[in-house]
C-alpha positions in Angstrom: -102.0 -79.3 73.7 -99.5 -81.9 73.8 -99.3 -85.4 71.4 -97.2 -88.6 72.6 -98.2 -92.1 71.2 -101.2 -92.4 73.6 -102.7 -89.4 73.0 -102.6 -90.0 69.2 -103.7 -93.5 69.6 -106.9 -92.3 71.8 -107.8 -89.4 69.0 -107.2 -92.4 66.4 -110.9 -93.6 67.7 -112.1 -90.0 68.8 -113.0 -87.7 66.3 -113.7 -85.3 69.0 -110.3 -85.6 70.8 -108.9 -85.4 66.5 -110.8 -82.0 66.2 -109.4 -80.3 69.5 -105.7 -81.4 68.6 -106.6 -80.3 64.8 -107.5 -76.8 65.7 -105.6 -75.8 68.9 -103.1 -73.1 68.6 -100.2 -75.1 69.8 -99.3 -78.7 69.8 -95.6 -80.1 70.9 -94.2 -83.4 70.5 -94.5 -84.8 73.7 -92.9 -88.6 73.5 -90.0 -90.3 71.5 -92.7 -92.4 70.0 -94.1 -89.4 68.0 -90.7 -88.0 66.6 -90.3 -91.8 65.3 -93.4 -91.7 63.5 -92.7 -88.0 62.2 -88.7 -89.5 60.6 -90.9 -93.0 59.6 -93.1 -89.9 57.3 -89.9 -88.4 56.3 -90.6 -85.2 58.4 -88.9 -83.1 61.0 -89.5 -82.7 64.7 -87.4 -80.6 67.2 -86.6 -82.5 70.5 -89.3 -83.6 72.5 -90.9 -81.0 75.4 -92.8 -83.1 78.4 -94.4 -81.0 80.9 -91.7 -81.9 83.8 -89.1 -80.7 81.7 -90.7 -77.4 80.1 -92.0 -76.1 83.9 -88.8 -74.9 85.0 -88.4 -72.8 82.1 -91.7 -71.5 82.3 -91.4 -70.8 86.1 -88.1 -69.0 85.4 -89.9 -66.9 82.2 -93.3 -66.5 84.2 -90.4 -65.4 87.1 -89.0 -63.2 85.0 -92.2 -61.3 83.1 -94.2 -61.2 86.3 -96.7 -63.9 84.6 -98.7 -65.6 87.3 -99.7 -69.5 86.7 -103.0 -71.2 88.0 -102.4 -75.1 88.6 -105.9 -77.5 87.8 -105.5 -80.9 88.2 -103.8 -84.1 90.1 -105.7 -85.4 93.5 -106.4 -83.4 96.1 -103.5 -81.1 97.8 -101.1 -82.0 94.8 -101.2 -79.0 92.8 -101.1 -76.8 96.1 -97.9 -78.7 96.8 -96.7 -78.8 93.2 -97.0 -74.6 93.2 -95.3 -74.2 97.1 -92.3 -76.1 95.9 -92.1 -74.2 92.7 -92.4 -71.3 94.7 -89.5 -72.3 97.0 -87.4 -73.0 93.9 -88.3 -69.4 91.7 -88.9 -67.0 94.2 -91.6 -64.3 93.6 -93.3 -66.7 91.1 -96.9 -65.3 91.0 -99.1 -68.6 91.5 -102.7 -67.2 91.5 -104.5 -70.6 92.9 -104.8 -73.7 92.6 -107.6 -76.8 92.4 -107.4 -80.4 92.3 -108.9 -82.5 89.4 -111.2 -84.5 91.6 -114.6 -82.8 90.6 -117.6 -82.8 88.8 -116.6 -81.5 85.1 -119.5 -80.2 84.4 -122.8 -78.7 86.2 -122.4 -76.3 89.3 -119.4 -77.7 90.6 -117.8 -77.2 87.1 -118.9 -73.6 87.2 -118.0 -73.2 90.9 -113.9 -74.1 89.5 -114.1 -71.7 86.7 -115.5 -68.8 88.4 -112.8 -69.3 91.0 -110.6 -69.5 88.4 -111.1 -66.4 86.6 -111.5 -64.2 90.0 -107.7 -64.4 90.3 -107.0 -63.9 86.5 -104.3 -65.7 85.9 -102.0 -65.1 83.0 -102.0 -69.3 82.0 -103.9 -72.1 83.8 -102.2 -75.3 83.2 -105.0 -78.6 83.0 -103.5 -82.0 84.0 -106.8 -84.0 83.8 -105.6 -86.9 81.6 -106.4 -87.5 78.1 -108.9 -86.9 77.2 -110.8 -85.4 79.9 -108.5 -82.4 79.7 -108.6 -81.7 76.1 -112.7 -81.9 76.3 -112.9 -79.7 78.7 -110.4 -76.9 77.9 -112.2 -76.8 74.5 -116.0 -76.9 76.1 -115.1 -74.4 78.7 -112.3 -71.9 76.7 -114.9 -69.7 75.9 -116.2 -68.8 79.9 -112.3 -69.0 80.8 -111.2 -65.4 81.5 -107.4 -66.5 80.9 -105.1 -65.6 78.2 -103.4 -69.2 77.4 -104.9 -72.5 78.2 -102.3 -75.4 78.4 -102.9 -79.4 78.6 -100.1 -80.7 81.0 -101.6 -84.5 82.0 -99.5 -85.6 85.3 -97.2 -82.4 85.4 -98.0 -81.8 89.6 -97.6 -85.2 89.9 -94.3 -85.0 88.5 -93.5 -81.7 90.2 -93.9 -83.1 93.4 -91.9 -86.3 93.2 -95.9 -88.1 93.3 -94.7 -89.7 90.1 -90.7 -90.4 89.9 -89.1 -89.1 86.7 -86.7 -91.6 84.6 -83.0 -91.2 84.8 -80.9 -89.0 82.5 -79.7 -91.6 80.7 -83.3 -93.4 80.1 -84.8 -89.7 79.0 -81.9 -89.0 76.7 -82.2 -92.6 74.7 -86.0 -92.3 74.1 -86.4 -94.5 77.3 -88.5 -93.0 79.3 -92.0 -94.9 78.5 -90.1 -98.4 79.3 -89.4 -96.5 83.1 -92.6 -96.0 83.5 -94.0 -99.2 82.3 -92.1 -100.4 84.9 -93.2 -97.7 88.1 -96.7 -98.4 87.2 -97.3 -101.9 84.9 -100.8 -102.7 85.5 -102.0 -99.1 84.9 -99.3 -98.9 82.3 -98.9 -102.5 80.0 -101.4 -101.8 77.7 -100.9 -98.3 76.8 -96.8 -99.4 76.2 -96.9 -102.9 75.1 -100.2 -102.8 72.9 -100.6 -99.1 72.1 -96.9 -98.3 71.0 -96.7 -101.5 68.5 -99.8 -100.2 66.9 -98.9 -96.6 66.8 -96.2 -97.8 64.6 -97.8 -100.1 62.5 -100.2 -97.6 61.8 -97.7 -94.8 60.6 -96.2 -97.5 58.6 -99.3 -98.2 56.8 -99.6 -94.7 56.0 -96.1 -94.7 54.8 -96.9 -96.8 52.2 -100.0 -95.1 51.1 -102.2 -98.1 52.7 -105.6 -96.9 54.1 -105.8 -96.6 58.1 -109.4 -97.4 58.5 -110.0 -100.6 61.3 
């Protein structure tokens, strides 16, 4: 799983979101917001690891180790697109398939997607479904998944592909990137920036002083 200010502001008022972070395996700093808080608390985090920078490592490693990679997520004919270009870029990369995210999460289409899934047994199927669709459903359906690792990744086709533009260097290496996309997408975006980083603040300040962060 991954944690930037909206996705810890969304488990704030979901205890079910809370418990899947709480017990996964793995969960990375995925925002500038979230190594803030951690120095506000006096603790450490290592740079912060989004999806659209990680994948290229991972392509080259899964490259490498002859790993193969199932894509689940974005609209339709973006993950297809997102795994042909990765292709292009790391050739041999093992991509075993690939589904959108526009479905029916549970029921017999859900069951349709993971039996198709697990018939190509891949080595790691990467969910972007949003939080906190994805979350819910990696941990409802981990069980029935015949694949080794499980990994949220939110809009990482969309990224791959160029459906959603990346910041500039200079905006990703100041912490910058949220105010970049606040301004690609504002009416999708506002609240989650303007309302939901203030608060994610306020409320790790609170704890900082020992004041109780029940609203």
């Amino acid at each position: 799983m991954y944690a930037n200010v909206h996705v810890l502001n969304t488990a704030y008022h979901d205890p079910e979101l809370r418990r899947i972070l709480n017990q996964a395996d793995l969960v990375y700093c995925d925002g500038a917001g979230v190594k803030v808080g951690a120095q506000l608390l006096g603790n450490y985090l290592p740079e912060r690891m989004t999806g659209a920078d990680w994948i290229r490592e991972l392509c080259a490693a899964c490259q490498e180790r002859g790993f193969s990679l199932y894509f689940l997520g974005g609209g339709p004919g973006v993950a297809a697109l997102s795994a042909e270009q990765l292709q292009a870029q790391y050739p041999g990369l093992k991509i075993a398939g690939t589904h959108h995210g526009h479905y029916d999460h549970s029921g017999p289409e859900n069951d349709t997607v993971i039996a198709g899934v697990n018939a190509l047994h891949p080595d790691i199927l990467l969910v972007g479904l949003g939080t906190p669709l994805q979350e819910k459903w990696i941990d409802r359906n981990f069980d029935r998944l015949d694949v080794p690792v499980v990994w949220a990744v939110g809009a990482l086709v969309d990224f791959v592909t160029g459906k959603k533009p990346r910041a500039p260097d200079w905006m990703l290496d100041h912490g910058l990137e949220w105010l970049y996309r606040l301004w690609a997408e504002p009416r999708r975006l506002w609240k989650r920036y303007l309302v939901g980083n203030p608060l994610f603040i306020w409320r790790v300040c609170r704890q900082r002083l020992g004041w109780s962060c029940q609203e």
